[in-house]
Each structure stands twice: as structure tokens, then as C-alpha cells.
C-alpha positions as CSV (number, residue, x, y, z in Angstrom):
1,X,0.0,0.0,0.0
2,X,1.3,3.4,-0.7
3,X,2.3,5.7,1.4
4,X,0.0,8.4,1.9
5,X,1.6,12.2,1.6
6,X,0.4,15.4,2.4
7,X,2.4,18.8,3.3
8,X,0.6,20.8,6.5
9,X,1.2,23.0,8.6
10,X,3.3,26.5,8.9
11,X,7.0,27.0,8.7
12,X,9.4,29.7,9.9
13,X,11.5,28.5,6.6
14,X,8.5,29.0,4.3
15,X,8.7,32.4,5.4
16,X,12.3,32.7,4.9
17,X,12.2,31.4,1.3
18,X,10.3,34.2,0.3
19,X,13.3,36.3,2.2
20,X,15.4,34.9,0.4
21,X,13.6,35.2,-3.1
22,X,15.3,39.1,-2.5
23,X,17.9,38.7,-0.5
24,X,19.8,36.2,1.8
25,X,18.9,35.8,4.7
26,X,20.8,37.4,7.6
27,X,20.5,34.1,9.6
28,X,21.6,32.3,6.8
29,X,19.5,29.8,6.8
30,X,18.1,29.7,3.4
31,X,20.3,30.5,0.2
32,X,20.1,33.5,-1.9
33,X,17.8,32.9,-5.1
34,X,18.7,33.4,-8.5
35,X,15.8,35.5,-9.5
36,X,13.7,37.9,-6.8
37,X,10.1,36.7,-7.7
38,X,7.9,40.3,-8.6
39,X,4.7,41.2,-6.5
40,X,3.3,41.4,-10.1
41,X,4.0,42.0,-13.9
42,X,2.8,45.7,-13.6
43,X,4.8,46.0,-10.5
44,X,8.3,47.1,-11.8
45,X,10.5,47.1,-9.1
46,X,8.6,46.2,-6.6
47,X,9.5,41.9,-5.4
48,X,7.8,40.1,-2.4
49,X,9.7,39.8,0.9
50,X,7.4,38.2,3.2
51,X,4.2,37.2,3.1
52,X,2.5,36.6,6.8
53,X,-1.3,36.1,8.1
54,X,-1.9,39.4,8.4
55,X,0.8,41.3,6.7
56,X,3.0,41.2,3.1
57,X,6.4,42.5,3.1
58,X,7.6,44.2,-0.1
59,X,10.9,45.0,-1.3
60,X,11.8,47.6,-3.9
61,X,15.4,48.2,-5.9
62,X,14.4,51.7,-7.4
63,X,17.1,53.7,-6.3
64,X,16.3,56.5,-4.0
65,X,12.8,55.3,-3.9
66,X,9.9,57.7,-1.9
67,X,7.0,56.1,-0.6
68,X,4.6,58.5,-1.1
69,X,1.6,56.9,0.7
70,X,-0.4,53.4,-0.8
71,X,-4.4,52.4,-0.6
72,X,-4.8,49.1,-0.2
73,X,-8.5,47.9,-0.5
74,X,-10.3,44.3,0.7
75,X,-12.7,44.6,-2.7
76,X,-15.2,46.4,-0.6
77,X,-13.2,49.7,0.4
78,X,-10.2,51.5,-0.1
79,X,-8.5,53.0,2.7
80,X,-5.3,55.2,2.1
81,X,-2.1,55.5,4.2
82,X,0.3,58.6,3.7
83,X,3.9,57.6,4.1
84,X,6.1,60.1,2.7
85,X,9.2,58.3,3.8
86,X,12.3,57.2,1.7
87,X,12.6,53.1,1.7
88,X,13.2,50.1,0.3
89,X,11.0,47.9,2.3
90,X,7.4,48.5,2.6
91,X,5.1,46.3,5.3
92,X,1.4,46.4,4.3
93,X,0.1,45.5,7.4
94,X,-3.4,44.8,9.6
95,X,-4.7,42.8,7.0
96,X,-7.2,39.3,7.2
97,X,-6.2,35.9,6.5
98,X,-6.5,34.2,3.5
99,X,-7.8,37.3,1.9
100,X,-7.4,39.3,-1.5
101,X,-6.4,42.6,-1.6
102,X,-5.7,45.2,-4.4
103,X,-2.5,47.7,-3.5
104,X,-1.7,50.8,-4.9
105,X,1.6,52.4,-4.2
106,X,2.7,56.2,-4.9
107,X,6.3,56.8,-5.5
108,X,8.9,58.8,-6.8
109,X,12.3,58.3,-7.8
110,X,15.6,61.0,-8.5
111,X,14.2,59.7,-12.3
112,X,10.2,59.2,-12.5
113,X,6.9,59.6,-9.9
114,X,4.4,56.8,-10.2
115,X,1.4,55.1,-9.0
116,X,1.2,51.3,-9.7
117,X,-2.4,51.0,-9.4
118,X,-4.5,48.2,-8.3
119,X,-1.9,45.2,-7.5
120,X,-3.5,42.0,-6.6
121,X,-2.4,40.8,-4.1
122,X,-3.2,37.8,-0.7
123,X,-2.4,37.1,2.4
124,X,-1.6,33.4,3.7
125,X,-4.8,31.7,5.0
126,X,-5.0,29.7,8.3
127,X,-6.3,26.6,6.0
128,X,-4.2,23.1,6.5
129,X,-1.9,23.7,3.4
130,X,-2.1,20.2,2.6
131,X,-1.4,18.9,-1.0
132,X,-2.5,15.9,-2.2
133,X,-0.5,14.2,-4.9
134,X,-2.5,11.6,-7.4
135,X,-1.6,9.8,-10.9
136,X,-3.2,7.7,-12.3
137,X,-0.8,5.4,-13.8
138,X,2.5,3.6,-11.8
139,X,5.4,5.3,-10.5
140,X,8.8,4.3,-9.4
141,X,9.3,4.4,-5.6
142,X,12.2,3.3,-5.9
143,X,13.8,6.6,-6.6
144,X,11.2,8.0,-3.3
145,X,13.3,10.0,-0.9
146,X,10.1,9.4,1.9
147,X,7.2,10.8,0.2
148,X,4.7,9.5,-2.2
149,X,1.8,9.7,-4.5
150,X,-1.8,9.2,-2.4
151,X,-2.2,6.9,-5.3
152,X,-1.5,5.7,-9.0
153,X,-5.6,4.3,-9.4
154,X,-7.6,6.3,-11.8
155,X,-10.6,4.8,-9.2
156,X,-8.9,6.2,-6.6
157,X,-8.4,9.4,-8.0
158,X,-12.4,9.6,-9.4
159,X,-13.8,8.3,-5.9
160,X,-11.6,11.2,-4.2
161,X,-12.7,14.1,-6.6
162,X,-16.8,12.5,-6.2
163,X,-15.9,12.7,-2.2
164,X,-14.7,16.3,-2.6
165,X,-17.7,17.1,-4.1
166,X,-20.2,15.1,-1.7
167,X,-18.3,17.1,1.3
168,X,-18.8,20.5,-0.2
169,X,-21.2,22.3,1.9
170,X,-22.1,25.7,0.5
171,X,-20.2,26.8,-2.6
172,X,-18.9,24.1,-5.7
173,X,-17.4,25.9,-8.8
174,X,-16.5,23.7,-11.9
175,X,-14.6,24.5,-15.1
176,X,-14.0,22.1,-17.2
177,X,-12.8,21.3,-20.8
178,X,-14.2,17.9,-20.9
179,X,-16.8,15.3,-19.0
180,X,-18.4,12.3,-20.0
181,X,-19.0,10.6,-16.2
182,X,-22.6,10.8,-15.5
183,X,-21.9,10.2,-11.7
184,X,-19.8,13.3,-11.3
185,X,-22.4,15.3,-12.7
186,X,-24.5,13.1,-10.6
187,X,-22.7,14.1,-7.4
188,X,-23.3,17.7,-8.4
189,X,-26.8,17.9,-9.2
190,X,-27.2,15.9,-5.4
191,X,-24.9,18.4,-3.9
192,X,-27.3,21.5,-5.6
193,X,-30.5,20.0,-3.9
194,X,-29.0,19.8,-0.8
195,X,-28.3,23.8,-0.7
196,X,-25.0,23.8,-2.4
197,X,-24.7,26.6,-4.7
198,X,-23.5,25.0,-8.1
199,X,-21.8,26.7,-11.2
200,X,-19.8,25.0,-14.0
201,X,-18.3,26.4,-16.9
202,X,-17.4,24.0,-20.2
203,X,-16.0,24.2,-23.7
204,X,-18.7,24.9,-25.9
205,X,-17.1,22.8,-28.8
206,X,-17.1,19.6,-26.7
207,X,-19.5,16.8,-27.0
208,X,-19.2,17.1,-22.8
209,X,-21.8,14.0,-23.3
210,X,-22.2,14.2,-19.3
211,X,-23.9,17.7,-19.4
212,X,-26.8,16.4,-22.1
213,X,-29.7,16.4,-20.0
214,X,-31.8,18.4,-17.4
215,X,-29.9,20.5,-14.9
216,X,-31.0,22.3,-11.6
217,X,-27.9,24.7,-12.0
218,X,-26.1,26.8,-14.7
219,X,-24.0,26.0,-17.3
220,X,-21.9,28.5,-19.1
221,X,-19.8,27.4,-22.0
222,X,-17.4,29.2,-24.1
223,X,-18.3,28.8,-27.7
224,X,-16.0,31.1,-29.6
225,X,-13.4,30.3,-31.9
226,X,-10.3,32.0,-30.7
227,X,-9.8,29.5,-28.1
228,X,-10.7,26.7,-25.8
229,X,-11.8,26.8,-22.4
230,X,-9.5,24.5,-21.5
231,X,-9.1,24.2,-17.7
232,X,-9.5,21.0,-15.5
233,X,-10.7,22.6,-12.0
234,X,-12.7,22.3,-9.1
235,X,-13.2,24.9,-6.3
236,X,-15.3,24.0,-3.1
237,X,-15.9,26.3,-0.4
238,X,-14.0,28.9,-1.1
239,X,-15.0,31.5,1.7
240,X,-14.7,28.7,4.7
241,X,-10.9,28.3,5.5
242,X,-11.1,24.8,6.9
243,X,-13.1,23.2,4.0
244,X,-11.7,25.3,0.5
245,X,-10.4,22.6,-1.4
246,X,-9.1,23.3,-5.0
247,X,-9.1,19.9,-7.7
248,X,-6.5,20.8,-10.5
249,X,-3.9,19.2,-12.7
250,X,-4.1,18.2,-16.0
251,X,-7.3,15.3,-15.9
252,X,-10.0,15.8,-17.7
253,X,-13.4,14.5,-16.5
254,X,-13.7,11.8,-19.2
255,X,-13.2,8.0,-18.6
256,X,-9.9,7.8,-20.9
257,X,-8.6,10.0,-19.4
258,X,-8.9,9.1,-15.7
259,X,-8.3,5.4,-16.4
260,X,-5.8,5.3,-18.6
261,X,-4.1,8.7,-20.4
262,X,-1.0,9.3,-18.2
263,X,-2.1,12.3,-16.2
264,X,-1.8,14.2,-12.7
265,X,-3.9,15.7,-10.0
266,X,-3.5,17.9,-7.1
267,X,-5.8,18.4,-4.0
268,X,-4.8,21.4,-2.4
269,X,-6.9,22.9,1.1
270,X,-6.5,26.6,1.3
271,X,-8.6,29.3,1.4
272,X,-6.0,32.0,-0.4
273,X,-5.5,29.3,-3.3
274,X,-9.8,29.1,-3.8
275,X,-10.0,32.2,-3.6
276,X,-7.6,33.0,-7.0
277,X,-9.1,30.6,-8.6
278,X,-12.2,31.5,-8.0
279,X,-11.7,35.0,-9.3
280,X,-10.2,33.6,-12.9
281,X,-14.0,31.6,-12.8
282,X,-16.0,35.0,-11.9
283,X,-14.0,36.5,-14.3
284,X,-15.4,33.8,-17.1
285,X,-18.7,33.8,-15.5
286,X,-19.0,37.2,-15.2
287,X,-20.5,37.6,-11.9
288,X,-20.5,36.3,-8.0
289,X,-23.5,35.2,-8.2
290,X,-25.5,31.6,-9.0
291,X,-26.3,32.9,-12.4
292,X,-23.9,34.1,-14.9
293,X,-23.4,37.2,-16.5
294,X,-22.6,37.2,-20.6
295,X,-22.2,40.5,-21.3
296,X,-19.5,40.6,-18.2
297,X,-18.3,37.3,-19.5
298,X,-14.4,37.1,-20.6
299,X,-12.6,34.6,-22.0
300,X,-9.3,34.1,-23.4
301,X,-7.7,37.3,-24.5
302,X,-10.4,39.6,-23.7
303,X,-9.5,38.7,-19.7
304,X,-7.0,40.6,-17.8
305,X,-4.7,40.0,-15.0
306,X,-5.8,40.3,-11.8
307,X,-5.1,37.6,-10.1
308,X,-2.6,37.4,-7.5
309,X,0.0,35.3,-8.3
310,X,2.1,34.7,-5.4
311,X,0.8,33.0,-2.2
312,X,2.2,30.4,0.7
313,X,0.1,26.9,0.7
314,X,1.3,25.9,4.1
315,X,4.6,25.5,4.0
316,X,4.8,25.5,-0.1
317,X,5.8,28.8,-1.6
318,X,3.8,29.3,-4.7
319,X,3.2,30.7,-8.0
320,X,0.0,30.6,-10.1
321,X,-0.9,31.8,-13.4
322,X,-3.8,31.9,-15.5
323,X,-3.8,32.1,-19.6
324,X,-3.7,34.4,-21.3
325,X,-3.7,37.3,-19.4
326,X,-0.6,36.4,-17.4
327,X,2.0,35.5,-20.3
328,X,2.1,32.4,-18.1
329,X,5.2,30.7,-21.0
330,X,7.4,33.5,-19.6
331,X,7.0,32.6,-16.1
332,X,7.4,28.9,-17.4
333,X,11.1,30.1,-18.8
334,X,12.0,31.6,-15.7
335,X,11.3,28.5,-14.1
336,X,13.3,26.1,-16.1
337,X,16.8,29.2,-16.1
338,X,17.0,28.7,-12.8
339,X,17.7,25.1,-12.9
340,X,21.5,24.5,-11.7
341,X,21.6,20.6,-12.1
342,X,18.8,19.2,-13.9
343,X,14.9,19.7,-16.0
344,X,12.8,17.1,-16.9
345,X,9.6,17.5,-18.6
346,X,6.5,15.1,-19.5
347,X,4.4,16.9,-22.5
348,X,1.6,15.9,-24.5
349,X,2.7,18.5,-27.1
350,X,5.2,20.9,-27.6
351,X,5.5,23.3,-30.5
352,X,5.9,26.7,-28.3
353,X,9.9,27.6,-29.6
354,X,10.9,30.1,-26.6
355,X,10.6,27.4,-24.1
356,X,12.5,25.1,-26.6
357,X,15.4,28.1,-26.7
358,X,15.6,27.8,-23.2
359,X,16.1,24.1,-22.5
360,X,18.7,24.4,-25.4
361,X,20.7,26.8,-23.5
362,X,20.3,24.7,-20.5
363,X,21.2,21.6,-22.0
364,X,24.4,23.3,-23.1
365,X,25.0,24.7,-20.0
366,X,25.7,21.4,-19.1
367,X,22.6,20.8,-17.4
368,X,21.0,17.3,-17.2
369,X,17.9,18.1,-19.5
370,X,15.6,14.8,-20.3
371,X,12.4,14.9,-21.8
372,X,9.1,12.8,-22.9
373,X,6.8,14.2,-25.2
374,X,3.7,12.1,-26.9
375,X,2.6,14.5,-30.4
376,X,5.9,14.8,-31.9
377,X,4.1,15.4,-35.0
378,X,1.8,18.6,-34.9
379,X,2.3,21.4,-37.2
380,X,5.3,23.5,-35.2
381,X,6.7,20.3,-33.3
382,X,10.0,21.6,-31.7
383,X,11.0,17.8,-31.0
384,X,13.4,17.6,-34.2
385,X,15.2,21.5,-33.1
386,X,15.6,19.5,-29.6
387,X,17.4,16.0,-31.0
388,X,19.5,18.1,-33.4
389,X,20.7,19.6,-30.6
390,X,21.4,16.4,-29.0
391,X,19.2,16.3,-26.4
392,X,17.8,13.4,-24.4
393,X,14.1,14.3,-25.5
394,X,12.2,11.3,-27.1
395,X,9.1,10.3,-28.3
396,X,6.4,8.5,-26.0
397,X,5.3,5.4,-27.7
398,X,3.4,3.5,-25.0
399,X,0.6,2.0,-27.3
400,X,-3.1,2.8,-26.3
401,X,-2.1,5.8,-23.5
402,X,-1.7,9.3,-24.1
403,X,1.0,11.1,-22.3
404,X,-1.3,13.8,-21.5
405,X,0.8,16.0,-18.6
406,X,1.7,18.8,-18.9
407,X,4.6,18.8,-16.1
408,X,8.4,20.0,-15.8
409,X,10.5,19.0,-12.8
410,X,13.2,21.5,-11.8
411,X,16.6,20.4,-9.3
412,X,14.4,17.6,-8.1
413,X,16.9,15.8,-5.4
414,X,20.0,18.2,-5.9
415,X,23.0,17.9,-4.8
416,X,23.5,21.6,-4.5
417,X,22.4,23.9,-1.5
418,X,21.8,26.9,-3.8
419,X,19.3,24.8,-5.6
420,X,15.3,25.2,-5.3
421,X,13.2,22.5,-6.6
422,X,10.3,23.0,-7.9
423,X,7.3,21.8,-10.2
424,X,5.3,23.3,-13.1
425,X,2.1,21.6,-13.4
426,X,-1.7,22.3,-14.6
427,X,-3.6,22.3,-18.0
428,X,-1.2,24.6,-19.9
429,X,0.1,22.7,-22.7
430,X,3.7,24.6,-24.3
431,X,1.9,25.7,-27.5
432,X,1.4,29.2,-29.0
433,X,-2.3,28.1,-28.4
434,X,-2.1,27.9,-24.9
435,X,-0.2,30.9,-23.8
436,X,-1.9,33.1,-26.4
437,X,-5.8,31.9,-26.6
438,X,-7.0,29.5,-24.4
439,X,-8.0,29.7,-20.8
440,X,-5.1,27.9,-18.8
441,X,-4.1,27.4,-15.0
442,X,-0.5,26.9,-14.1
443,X,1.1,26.3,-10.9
444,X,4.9,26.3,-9.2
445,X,5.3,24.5,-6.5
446,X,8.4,24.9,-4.8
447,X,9.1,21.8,-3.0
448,X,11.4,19.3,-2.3
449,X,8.9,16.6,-1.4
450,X,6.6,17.4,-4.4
451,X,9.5,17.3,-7.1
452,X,10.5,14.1,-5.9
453,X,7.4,12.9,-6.3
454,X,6.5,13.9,-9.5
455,X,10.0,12.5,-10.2
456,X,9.2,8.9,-9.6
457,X,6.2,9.7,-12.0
458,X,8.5,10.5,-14.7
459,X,11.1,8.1,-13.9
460,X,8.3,5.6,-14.7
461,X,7.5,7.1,-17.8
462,X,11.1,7.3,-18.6
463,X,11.7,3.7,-18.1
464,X,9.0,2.7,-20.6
465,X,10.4,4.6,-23.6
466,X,14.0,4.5,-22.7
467,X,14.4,1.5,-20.5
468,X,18.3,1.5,-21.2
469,X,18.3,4.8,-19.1
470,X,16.6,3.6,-16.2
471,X,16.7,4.4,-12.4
472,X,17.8,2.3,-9.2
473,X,17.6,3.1,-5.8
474,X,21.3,3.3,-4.9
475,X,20.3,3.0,-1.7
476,X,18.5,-0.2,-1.6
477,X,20.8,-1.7,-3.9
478,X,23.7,-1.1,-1.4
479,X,22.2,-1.9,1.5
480,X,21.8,-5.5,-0.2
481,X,25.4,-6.6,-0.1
482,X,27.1,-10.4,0.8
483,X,30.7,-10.5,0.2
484,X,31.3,-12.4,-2.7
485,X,34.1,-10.6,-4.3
486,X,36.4,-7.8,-4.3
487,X,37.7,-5.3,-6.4
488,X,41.2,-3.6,-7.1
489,X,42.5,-1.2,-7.2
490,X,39.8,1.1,-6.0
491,X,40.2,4.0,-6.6
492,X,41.3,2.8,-10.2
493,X,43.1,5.1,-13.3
494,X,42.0,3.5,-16.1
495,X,40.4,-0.2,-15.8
496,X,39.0,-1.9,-12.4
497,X,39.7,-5.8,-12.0
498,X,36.8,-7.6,-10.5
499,X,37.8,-11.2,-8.1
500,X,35.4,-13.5,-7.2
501,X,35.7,-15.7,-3.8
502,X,36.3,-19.3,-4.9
503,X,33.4,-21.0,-4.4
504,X,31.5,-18.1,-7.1
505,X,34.8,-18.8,-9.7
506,X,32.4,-20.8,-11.7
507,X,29.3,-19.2,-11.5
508,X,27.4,-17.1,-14.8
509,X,26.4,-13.5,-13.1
510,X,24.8,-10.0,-14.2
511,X,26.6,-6.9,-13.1
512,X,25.7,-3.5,-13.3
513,X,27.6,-0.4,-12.7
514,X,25.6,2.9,-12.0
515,X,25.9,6.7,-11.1
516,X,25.4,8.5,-7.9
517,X,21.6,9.4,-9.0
518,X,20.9,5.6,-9.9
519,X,21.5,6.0,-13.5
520,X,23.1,2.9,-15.1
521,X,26.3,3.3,-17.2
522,X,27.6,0.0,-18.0
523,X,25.7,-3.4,-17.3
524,X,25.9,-7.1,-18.4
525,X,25.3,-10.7,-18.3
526,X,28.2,-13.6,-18.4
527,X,27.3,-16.9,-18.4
528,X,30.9,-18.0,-17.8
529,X,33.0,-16.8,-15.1
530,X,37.1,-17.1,-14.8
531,X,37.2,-16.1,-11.4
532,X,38.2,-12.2,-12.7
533,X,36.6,-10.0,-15.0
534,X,37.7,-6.1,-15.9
535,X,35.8,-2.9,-16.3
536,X,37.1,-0.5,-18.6
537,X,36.6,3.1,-19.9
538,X,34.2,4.5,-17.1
539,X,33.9,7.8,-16.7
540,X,35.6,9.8,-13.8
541,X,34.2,9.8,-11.0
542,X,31.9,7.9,-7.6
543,X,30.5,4.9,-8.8
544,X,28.6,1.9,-7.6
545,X,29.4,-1.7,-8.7
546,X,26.3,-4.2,-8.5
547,X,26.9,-8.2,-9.0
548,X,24.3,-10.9,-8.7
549,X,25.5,-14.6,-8.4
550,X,23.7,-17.8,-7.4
551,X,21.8,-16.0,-5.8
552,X,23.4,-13.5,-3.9
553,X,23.7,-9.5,-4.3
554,X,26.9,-7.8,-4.0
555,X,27.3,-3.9,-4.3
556,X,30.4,-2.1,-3.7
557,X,31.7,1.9,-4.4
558,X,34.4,2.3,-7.1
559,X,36.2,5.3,-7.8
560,X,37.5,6.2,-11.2
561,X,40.0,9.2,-11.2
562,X,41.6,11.5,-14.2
């Protein structure tokens, strides 16, 4: 049975990431970051510090920078606050949990006066944080620094999405691309009759076979032909900070693609996470209420940004985008430059060439850059520009299962301190189409826990279309170890001699020499043994040796110097 992983709870280092987004931190404790994360894209300037309950710390590098005075405003009123003060740290104060604001800050400079006007921002909510990891196809644990996925069942994943919507007690928002279960649209229309206000939003060019039939509640779709409406998501109580959950990832409602297109989904409780995405579905509704607005209506490029898009999920710093408005395949990019030791990426389709330019420049860097993606044929494919640069990007060719994620995994279990892990995840697929037309949700998660799980996802996914690349646990494999034969010299210039005991002289084995990360670099099978074998032209470096004989493991570290 799997082990079952959430992340709860608030953190004193959560905090001190986001200090260190700007600046390193005077304890020390968390490194610098490569790139200060901005309170928002109309916010030049301006980068989040610290982001508390009831306060958010901003940090500005304009040189000589006045505060002239800010309003800050709880979508009900604005109140102002003279400053008049010259500084480069700003502490919005007195505010409520897990709520949204909108900031406005007056300032002037030795070169310019300004007002940045109407900032979105939120504070962190008192909710659980926890994040719920699902898949719905196997993973290897064997990579699994602790953590793991609540599951890999498609069931699984369907019976928790219908118990997130039987538990929802006052408020259920749904927009999604695709749905063909009857029984979640079941467990909706029960949830409406027993007082649960009920709103859904689908792509009008959809059969969305699920939806054909009498409905108690609304249903909005978006029928133009600039876009889709192509977001996978769930919102339940939204204003109630110990039961907002949000469903999100890249699933649609449909039975492939629960049951068996390679996909991912996230349950996340908090209230400051609902409540953005509940503002990108008002803004596509067009109104709070149970009924929906058209002429207020917006999709695709007629929407604008106004969503926060920094917020702390218990201890998770986070970022969130919605397309189109918030050029989402920039934030993407930034993402992947600040890798230090390796990117891997899982794509149904790719064709979107600035992302491409940037894991070329990574890969040359020197970075360890692998990559699955399942269309490699679309109009725009950027697969071919990736293998003539000799990257290890390939094809997936599972028969009968779409590779349908849309994921990247940055620094997942690096070695270096400097390093930030993190995950891009949601519906946005790297096309023009995505970051330009349709309606998208993206998150960041910056976790250690959370990389390495999506990380055993791809490893799986890795090992069926490149199974000469796989992964081992190094760890299990050396804790498995019976004396059986020895190896010299160690450390070794050029070539390693391998000695069996006697009583193995005779014996046909397998051996298998593999990397620090688990990745294997030279194996095979002998089904005559002289008592000594060699191993020649390994690269420089720690290595681990792995022999299995009549029955018994051996593993033991070689070193290979210049």
C-alpha cells in the first residue's frame, strides 16, 4: 500500500524562502535565489519579501525610492495610508487571513513619480496547506526520498474528486474542458438540492456528453473560436478556511482520461489558493452570483490579470498563473533558467519555440535536460530542433495511453544547496495556443517533497520509452550486499579488476555499474565466469558496482580518477 503524503502545517523556513527570493537571509539559513520573484508584472520594481497572516512585506530596488503613501483595498473599500518616507521595504500591514487585496503604491524616484495601481495581491490563510499528490498510472518508488503519491488508481483518483464534491457544503465551482461521467455530474446535481450553490463552466465545442440532460444549475460554455476553455478545475468552499479545497492538474473528466491517459492531479486545502481561482471563474462567469453574466463574461484574450500570483500553501511557496492574461510561457522560462543541475519535462505536445530556446541553453550549460513528449508530429513540433541539438528528448510510444501531462521538474533531489526544486504543473500545454488563446491554470510549486514525487512519475514514464536509461535506488541496492568478491584497485586510473571468492569462480552472473543518481552506465550478463573480470573506460568519478551470483547481491563503491 502506498504511502499516503500530504504537506501541512506552517513554517518559519516558508517564510524565509520568500526572504530569500530578494535577499539572503541574515541568519543564513536559506540561500540566496537566483531571481527575486515580482509582486506582479505591472509591479516594476517592486518583489515580495514576506508574506505573513496578516501582513505582506515588499521589497523595492528603485534607487532613492519615496513612498509617497499606498491604498490598499479588501474589494469592498479602499483605505489610504500617507507615508512620505524614503525606503526600500514597505510592510502592508493589519490585514485578514487568506484574503485578497488590491494595493496601490505612490512613488517617486531621483528619475520618474508613479502610481502602480491596483496590484493583486493575498495574504496566507489559516487553512491546513495540505497537498494531495494523485496519478493515475504507476510510479517508481524506488527513486522516493520518503514521500509518495496518495495513489497511481484512476478509481482512486475519481472516488476522491466524487468525495470532494459530496463534502462541499455551500459553494462548488466547476470549469472544465471535458466530462463524459454521468456520476460526477451526478454528485453535483445531489450536492445542488442539498443547498450547495452549483456553477460549471465547459468548452462549448465539446460533445461534454455528461452535461446532455436536465440541470438544476447553470451551465456557461465558451463557444467562440479564438480558443478553448481548457481548464481541468474544481473549487469548493471557497470562503470557509477549513473546508476550501481546489481539484487541479491536468485530468480531464472523461473515462480515458482518468483510467488510462498518463495524467496528474492535485488536491490542495487553502482558502488564499480558492479564492484565485475562484476570481479567474467569476471573471469567465461574469459575476458572484448563482447565475452568470454574458455581457460581463471574458474569455481568453479579452481577460485581464488580476489575479494574485504569489501565495504560501502551508509551507509551499507558490506561484499561479492563468492564460492568457498572465504570459504564463514567460514565467514557465523563468522557471526552467533557474535550474542548476537538472529539467525534466512530460508533455503531451510541444510546438511553443521560446521554451524550446531555453532548455537548449540549458542543455548546453551542461545541465542534465531529459524529456518525454507524446505528439511529436503537430504542425510547429519543436522535438526535431531539440534531437538536433542532441538532447535526451524522445518520443512517448506507450501503445493505447496518451501522455497527456503537462509537467516539468526543476533540481528535483540536488545535490547543490543553492538549488530550489520545484514543479510546473496544470492544464497549460507549451503551445502558442495555450499561452496566447486559451483559458489555462499553471502552478509552481516549490518543494522538495513534491519534485521528488512527480520525479518517480517521470522516472516511470522514462523507463518505458528509454528502459536502457533507467533508475535504481542506490540505496536499496547497497544496503543489499554479501561479500562475494572484491575489487582492485579502487580507486582505479584506467580499468577496475573484479575477483570472485572461490566457491563463485564458476558461476554465470549479471553486473551493473551505476551513477550517484541511480542512473546505469555499464551493465551485463556472463554466463561463464574465470574467477576475474575487468571494467574498462568508465567515466571519472563515484561509482557503484552491483553483482548478482547464485543467488546473492553484491554492491560495492568504485572510484575512477583522471
Amino acid at each position: 500500500m502506498n504511502k499516503v503524503f500530504t504537506i501541512t502545517g506552517k513554517s518559519i523556513l516558508a517564510t524565509l524562502f520568500f526572504l530569500a527570493l530578494c535577499e539572503s537571509s541574515p541568519e543564513g539559513l536559506i540561500a540566496q535565489h537566483h531571481a527575486p520573484i515580482p509582486l506582479h508584472e505591472s509591479a516594476d520594481g517592486f518583489y515580495i519579501k514576506n508574506v505573513s497572516e496578516n501582513a505582506i512585506q515588499l521589497k523595492t530596488d528603485l534607487p532613492n525610492a519615496i513612498l509617497e503613501g499606498y491604498k490598499i483595498s479588501n474589494r469592498t473599500e479602499w483605505k489610504d495610508q500617507p507615508v512620505g518616507i524614503r525606503t526600500a521595504e514597505i510592510e502592508l500591514a493589519g490585514l485578514e487571513p487568506g484574503t485578497l487585496y488590491e494595493v496601490s503604491l505612490a512613488i517617486s524616484t531621483d528619475e520618474r513619480s508613479d502610481t502602480l495601481r491596483n496590484m493583486p495581491i493575498v495574504t496566507r490563510s489559516r487553512s491546513s496547506g495540505e497537498i494531495l499528490v494523485y496519478f493515475n498510472s504507476s510510479v517508481n518508488t524506488g527513486i522516493s526520498t520518503g514521500p509518495e503519491p496518495v495513489s497511481t488508481s484512476g478509481t482512486v483518483l475519481r472516488n476522491r474528486l466524487l468525495q470532494l464534491i459530496d463534502e462541499a457544503e455551500h459553494t462548488l465551482d466547476v470549469a472544465a474542458y471535458n466530462n463524459n461521467r454521468s456520476e460526477i455530474v451526478d454528485a453535483l446535481i445531489a450536492a445542488y438540492y442539498r443547498g450547495v450553490r452549483v456553477r460549471y463552466i465547459a468548452e462549448g465545442e465539446n460533445a461534454n456528453t455528461a452535461l446532455n440532460r436536465s440541470l438544476p444549475f447553470e451551465v456557461l460554455e465558451r463557444d467562440d473560436n479564438d480558443g478553448i476553455m481548457h481548464h481541468k478545475f474544481v473549487i469548493a468552499d471557497a470562503d470557509h478556511e477549513n473546508i476550501s479545497w481546489v481539484f487541479t492538474g491536468s485530468t480531464n473528466l472523461t473515462t480515458q482520461q482518468i483510467a488510462t491517459d498518463n495524467n496528474n492531479s492535485l488536491f490542495i486545502q487553502d482558502q488564499s489558493l480558492a479564492k484565485i481561482y475562484e476570481m479567474e471563474f467569476e471573471e469567465m462567469w461574469g459575476s458572484n452570483t448563482e447565475t452568470p453574466n454574458h455581457a460581463s463574461s471574458r474569455f481568453g484574450e479579452n481577460k485581464v490579470s488580476n489575479t494574485p500570483q504569489f501565495l504560501e500553501i502551508g509551507n509551499v511557496p507558490t506561484q499561479i498563473y492563468f492564460s492568457p492574461s498572465d504570459n504564463t510561457a514567460w514565467h514557465i522560462s523563468n522557471a526552467l533558467e533557474d535550474a542548476e543541475e537538472s529539467i525534466s519535462f512530460a508533455l503531451l505536445i510541444f510546438t511553443f519555440n521560446p521554451l524550446a530556446e531555453t532548455l537548449i541553453s540549458k542543455h548546453f550549460q551542461g545541465l542534465n535536460v531529459r524529456g518525454l513528449i507524446h505528439d511529436v508530429t503537430s504542425t510547429g513540433t519543436r522535438f526535431p530542433k531539440l534531437q538536433s541539438n542532441n538532447m535526451n528528448v524522445h518520443q512517448d510510444q506507450v501503445n493505447g495511453v496518451q501522455l497527456h501531462h503537462k509537467y516539468a521538474i526543476v533540481d528535483a533531489d540536488a545535490e547543490s544547496s543553492s538549488a530550489q526544486p520545484r514543479v510546473i504543473t496544470g492544464s497549460h500545454n507549451w503551445t502558442n495556443r495555450a499561452n496566447n488563446h486559451n483559458d489555462e491554470n499553471t502552478l509552481i510549486l516549490h518543494s522538495v517533497e513534491i519534485a521528488n514525487i512527480f520525479r518517480q512519475e517521470f522516472e516511470a514514464r522514462w523507463c518505458e520509452n528509454v528502459p536502457d536509461e533507467c533508475m535504481v535506488n542506490t540505496y536499496e541496492l547497497i544496503g543489499k550486499s554479501s561479500g562475494f568478491f572484491s575489487v582492485f584497485p579502487n580507486p582505479s586510473v584506467t580499468t577496475t579488476h573484479v575477483e570472485f571468492n572461490e566457491e563463485f569462480s564458476d558461476q554465470p552472473y549479471t553486473f551493473m555499474v551505476f551513477d550517484r543518481s541511480g542512473k546505469i552506465i555499464k551493465s551485463g550478463f556472463r554466463q561463464t565466469n574465470s574467477g576475474v573480470f575487468q571494467l574498462s573506460n568508465l567515466p571519472t568519478g563515484s561509482h557503484f558496482l552491483r553483482i548478482d551470483s547464485n543467488g546473492q547481491t553484491q554492491t560495492i563503491q568504485i572510484v575512477i580518477q583522471n
